[in-house]
C-alpha positions as CSV (number, residue, x, y, z in Angstrom):
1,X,-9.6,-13.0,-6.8
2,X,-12.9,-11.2,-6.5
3,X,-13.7,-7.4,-6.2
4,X,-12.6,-6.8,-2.9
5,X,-9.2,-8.3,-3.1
6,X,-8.5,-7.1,-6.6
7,X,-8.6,-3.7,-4.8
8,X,-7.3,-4.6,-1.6
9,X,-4.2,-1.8,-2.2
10,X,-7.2,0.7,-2.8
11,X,-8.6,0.1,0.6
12,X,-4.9,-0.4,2.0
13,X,-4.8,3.4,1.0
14,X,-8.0,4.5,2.8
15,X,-7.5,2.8,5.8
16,X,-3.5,4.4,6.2
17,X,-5.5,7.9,5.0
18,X,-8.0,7.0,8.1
19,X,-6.1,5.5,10.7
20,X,-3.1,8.5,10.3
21,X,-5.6,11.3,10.2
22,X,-7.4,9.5,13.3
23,X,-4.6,9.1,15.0
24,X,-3.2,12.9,13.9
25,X,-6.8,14.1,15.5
26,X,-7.1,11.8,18.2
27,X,-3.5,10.6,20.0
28,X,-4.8,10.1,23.1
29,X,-7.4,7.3,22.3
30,X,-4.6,5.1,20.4
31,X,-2.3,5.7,22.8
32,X,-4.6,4.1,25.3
33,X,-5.3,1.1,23.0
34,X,-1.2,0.6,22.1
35,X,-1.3,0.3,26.0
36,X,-3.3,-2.7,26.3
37,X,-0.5,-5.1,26.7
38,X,0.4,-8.2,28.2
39,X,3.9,-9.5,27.9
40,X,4.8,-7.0,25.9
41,X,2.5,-8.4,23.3
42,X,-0.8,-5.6,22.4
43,X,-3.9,-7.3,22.8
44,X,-5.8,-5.8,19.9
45,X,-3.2,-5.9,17.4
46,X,-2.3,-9.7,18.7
47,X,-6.8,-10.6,17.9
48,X,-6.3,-8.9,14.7
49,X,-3.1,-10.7,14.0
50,X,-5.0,-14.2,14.8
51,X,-8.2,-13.5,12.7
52,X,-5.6,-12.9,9.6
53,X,-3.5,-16.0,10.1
54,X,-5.2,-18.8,11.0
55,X,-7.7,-18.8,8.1
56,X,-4.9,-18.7,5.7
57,X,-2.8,-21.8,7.5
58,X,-6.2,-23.3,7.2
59,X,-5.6,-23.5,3.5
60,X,-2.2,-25.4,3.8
61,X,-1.8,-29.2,3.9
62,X,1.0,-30.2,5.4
63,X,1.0,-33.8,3.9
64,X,1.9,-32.0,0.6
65,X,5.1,-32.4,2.0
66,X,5.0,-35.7,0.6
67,X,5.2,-34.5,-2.5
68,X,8.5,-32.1,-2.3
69,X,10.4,-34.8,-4.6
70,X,8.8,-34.8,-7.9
71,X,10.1,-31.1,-8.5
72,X,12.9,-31.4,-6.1
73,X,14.8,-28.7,-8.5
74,X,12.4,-26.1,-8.0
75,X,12.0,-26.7,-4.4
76,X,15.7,-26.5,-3.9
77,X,15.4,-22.7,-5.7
78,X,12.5,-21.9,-3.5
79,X,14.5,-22.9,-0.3
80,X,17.3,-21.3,-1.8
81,X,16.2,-18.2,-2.6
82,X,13.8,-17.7,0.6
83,X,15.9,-18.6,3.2
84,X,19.6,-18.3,1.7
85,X,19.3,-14.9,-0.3
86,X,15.9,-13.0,0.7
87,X,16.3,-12.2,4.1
88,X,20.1,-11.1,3.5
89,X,19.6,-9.4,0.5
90,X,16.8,-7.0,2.2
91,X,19.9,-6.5,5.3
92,X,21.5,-5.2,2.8
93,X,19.3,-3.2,0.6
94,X,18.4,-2.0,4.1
95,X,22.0,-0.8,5.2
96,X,22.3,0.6,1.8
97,X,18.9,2.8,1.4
98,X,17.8,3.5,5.1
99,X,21.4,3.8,7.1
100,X,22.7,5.9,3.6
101,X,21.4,6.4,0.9
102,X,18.0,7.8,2.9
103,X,19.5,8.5,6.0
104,X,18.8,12.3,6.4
105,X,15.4,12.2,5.1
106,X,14.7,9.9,8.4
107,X,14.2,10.4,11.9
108,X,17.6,9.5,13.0
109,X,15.9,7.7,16.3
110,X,13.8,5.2,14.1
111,X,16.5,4.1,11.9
112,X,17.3,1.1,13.7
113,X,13.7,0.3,14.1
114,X,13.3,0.8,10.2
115,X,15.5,-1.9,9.5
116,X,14.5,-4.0,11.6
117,X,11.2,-4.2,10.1
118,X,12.5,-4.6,6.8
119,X,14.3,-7.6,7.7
120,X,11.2,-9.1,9.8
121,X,8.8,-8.6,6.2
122,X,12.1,-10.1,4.3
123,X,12.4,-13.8,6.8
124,X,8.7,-14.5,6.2
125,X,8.1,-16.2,3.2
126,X,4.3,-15.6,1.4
127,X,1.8,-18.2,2.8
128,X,-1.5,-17.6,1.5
129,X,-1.3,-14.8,-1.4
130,X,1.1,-17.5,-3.1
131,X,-1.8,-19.8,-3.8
132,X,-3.5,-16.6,-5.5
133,X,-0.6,-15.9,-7.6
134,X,0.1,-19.5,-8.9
135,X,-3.3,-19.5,-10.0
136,X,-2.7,-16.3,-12.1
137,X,0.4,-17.7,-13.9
138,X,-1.2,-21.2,-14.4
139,X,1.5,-22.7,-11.8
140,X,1.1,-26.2,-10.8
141,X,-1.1,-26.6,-7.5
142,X,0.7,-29.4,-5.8
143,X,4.2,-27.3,-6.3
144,X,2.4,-24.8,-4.9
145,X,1.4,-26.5,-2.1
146,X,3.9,-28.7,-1.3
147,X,6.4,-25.8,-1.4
148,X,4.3,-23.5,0.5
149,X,4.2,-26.3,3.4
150,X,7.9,-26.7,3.3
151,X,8.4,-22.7,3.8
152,X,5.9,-23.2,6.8
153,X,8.0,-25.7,8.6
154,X,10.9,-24.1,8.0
155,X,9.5,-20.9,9.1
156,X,8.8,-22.8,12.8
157,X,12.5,-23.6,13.5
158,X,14.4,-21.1,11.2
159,X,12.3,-17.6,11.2
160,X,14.1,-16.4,14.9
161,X,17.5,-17.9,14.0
162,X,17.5,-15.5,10.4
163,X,16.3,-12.6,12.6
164,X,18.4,-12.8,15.3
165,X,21.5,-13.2,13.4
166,X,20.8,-9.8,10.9
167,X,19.5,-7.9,13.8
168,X,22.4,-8.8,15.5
169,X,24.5,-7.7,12.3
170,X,22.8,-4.6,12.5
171,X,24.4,-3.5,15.9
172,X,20.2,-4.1,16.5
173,X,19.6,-5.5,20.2
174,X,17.3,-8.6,19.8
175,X,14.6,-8.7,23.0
176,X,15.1,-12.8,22.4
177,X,12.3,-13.6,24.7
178,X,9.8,-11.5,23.3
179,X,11.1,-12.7,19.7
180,X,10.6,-15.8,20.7
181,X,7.2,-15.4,22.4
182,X,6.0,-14.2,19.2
183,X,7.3,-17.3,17.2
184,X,5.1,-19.2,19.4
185,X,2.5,-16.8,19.2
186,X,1.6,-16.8,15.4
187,X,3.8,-19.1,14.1
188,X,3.3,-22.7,15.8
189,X,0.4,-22.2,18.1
190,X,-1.9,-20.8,14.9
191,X,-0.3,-24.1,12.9
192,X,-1.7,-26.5,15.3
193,X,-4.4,-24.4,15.4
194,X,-4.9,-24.9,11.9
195,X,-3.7,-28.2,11.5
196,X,-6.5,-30.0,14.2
197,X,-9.6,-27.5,13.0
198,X,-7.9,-28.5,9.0
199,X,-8.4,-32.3,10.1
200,X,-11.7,-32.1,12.3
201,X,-13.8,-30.8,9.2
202,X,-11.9,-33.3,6.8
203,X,-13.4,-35.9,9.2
204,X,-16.7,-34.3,9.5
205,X,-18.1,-33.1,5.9
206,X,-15.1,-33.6,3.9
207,X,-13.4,-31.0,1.5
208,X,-16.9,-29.3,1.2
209,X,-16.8,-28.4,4.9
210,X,-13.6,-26.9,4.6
211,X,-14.3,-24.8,1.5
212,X,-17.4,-23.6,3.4
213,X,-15.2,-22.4,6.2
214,X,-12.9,-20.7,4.2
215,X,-15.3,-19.1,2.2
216,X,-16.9,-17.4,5.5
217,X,-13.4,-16.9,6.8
218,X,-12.4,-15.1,4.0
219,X,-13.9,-12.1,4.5
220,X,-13.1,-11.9,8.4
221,X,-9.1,-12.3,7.2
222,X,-9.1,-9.5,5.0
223,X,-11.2,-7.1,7.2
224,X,-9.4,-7.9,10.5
225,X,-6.2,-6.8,8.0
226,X,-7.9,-3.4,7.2
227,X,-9.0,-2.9,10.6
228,X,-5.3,-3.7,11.7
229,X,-4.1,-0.8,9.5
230,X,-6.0,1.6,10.7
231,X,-4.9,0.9,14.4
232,X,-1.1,0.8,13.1
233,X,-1.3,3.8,11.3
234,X,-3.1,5.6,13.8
235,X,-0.4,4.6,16.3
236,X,2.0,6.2,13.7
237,X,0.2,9.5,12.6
238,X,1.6,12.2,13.8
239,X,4.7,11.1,12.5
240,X,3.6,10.3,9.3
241,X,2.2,13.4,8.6
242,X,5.2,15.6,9.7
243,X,7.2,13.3,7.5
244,X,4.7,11.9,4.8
245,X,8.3,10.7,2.6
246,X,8.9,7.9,5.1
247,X,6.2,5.9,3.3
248,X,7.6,5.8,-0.3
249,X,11.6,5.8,0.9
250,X,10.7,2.6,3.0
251,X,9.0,1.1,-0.4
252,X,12.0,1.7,-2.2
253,X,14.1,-1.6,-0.7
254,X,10.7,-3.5,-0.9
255,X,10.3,-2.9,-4.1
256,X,14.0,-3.8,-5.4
257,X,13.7,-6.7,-3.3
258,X,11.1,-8.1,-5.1
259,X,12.4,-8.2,-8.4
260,X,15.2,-9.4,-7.6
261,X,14.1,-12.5,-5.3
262,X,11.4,-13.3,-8.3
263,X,14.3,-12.8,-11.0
264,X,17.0,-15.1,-9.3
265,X,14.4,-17.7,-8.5
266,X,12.5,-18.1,-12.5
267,X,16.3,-17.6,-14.0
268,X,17.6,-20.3,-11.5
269,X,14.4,-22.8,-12.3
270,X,15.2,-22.1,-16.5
271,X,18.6,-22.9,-15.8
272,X,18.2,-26.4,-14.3
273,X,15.3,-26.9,-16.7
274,X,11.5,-26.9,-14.7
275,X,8.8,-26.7,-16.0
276,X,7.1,-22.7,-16.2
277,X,4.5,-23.9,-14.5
278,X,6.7,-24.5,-11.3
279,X,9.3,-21.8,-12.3
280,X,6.0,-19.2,-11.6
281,X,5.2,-20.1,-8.5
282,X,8.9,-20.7,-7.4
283,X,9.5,-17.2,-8.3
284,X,6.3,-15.7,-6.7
285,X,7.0,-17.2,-2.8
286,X,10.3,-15.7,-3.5
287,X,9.0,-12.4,-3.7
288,X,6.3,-12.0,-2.2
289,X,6.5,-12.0,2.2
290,X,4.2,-13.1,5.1
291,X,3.4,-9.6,6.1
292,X,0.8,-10.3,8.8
293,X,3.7,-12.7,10.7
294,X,6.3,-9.7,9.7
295,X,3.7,-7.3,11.2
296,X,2.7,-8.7,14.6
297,X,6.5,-9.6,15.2
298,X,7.5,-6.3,14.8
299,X,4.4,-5.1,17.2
300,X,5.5,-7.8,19.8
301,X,9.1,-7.1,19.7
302,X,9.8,-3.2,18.8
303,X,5.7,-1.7,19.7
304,X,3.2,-0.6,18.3
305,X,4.7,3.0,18.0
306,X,8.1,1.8,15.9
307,X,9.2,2.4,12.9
308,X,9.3,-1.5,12.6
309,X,5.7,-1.9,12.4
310,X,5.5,0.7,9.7
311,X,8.5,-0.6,7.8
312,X,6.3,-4.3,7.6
313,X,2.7,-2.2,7.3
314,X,4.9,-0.7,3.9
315,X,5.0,-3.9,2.7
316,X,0.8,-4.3,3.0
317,X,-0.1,-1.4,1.1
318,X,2.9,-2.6,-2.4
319,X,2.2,-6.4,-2.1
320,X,-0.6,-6.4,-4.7
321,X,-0.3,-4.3,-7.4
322,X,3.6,-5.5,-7.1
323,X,3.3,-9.0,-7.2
324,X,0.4,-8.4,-10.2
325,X,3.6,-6.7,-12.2
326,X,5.4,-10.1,-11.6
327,X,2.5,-12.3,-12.5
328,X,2.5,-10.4,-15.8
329,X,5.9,-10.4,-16.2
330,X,6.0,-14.5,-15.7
331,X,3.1,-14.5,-18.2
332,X,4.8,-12.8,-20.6
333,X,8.0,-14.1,-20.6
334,X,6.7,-18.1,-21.0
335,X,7.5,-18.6,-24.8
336,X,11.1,-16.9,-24.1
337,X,11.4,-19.3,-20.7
338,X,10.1,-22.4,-22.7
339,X,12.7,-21.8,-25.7
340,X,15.8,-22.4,-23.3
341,X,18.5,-24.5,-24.9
């Protein structure tokens, strides 16, 4: 990573410092922009949301899928853990912290809306960051790709399935139209998106062309990201500083959720005997989450002013210096992984 995304939680922190006090000072003027809508879906958050994802789909080749066998153990535990255990496991670290545990410390009308976010940053499995990770823990790069394709696909047909079915556990009424308009939205029109530009410069200059692009696009990602935050937490100020807990009690099922995913998924991959270099990564997409899909999902379906699009904001501002603590953990641990029995 270079400077600027090595520090990316440091500017996470300035832009929820400027976009609360802005919107504290100034409620009128982001009340006005969360009312540019269309369908239900805000127009400036839904540019922002665009200028994040499509860069990082550009990275992904979906032929990789070809390659799913040769460490079919280790897929199986990323499938497994990201689509069988994560999204449930945060429903119920929700319930437990938010509904309980929390519950008086909340605004009692958000609670819902709190959960529901939770659970939208827990169905989206990482996407881009992964690659980053992998890298750090020496992970091998066609696991790493093939797996992160395979997530993708899944993600077209099962992410409103896994969402529907815990919001609907949660007593939490599910707007399926708009749900599904944001499926469509920034999950399969951004992949084909991605998919035909991905293909065009392949044909055109070759991997060189597409490095290029990604190089310039780098930079657009990230900033559209901050300059997201600043509108989200704007839209949220006033509450946020009349209850500035709401941030660290909503990191607290985040956090544990982590660790856990990243812990089930390297155990499972030492126990049926991968390599670390796929056990790594396999245990990095299962903690880490798609936040900018969780985020303009929870803008499209709940608004910009919910408690949902905090809840998946949270998960911006712990992602790095979290899934750091988990790259160093994987490091650490390799001599005990590699002396299994």
């Amino acid at each position: 990573m270079g400077a600027f995304e090595r520090h990316l939680t440091l500017w996470v922190v300035l832009c929820i410092l400027v976009g609360t006090g802005l919107g504290y000072l100034f409620p009128g003027a982001f009340a006005a922009l969360g009312g540019l809508e269309i369908a239900k879906v805000n127009l400036p958050v839904a540019v922002l949301i665009w200028l994040m994802i499509i860069p990082m789909l550009l990275k992904i080749d979906f032929a990789a899928l070809g390659d799913v066998t040769q460490h079919w153990k280790g897929i199986g535990v990323t499938v497994f853990v990201n689509w069988a255990i994560k999204p449930f496991s945060m429903a119920l670290l929700a319930w437990i912290f938010i509904r309980h545990v929390f519950a008086d410390y909340l605004p009692a009308a958000q609670i819902d809306s709190y959960v529901a976010g939770l659970i939208l940053l827990a169905a989206a499995p990482c996407t881009a960051m992964v690659f980053v990770w992998s890298q750090l823990c020496g992970g091998d790069a066609r696991f790493t790709l093939s797996q992160v394709a395979l997530n993708d696909a899944i993600m077209v047909v099962a992410f409103a399935p896994i969402v529907g079915l815990l919001l609907g556990i949660s007593s939490i009424t599910v707007p399926w139209s708009t749900l599904l308009i944001s499926v469509g939205m920034y999950i399969i029109v951004p992949v084909i998106i991605a998919v035909l530009v991905r293909r065009w410069l392949l044909r055109r200059g070759g991997e060189a062309a597409l490095q290029a692009l990604l190089k310039r696009l780098g930079p657009v990602s990230l900033s559209a990201l901050l300059v997201m935050l600043v509108l989200l937490f704007g839209f949220q100020g006033r509450q946020i500083v009349d209850q500035p807990l709401i941030i660290g009690i909503l990191a607290v099922p985040i956090l544990i959720q982590v660790y856990l995913n990243a812990g089930v998924s390297y155990w499972l991959n030492r126990k049926l005997g991968e390599a670390h270099c796929v056990a790594g990564p396999s245990a990095l997409i299962g903690a880490s989450n798609f936040f900018e899909l969780a985020v303009a999902t929870a803008v499209g379906v709940f608004g910009v002013h919910s408690g949902a699009a905090l809840a998946t904001v949270v998960g911006v501002l712990v992602e790095v210096p979290v899934m750091l603590s988990v790259v160093r953990i994987v490091n650490a641990s390799k001599g005990w992984y590699e002396t299994r029995a």
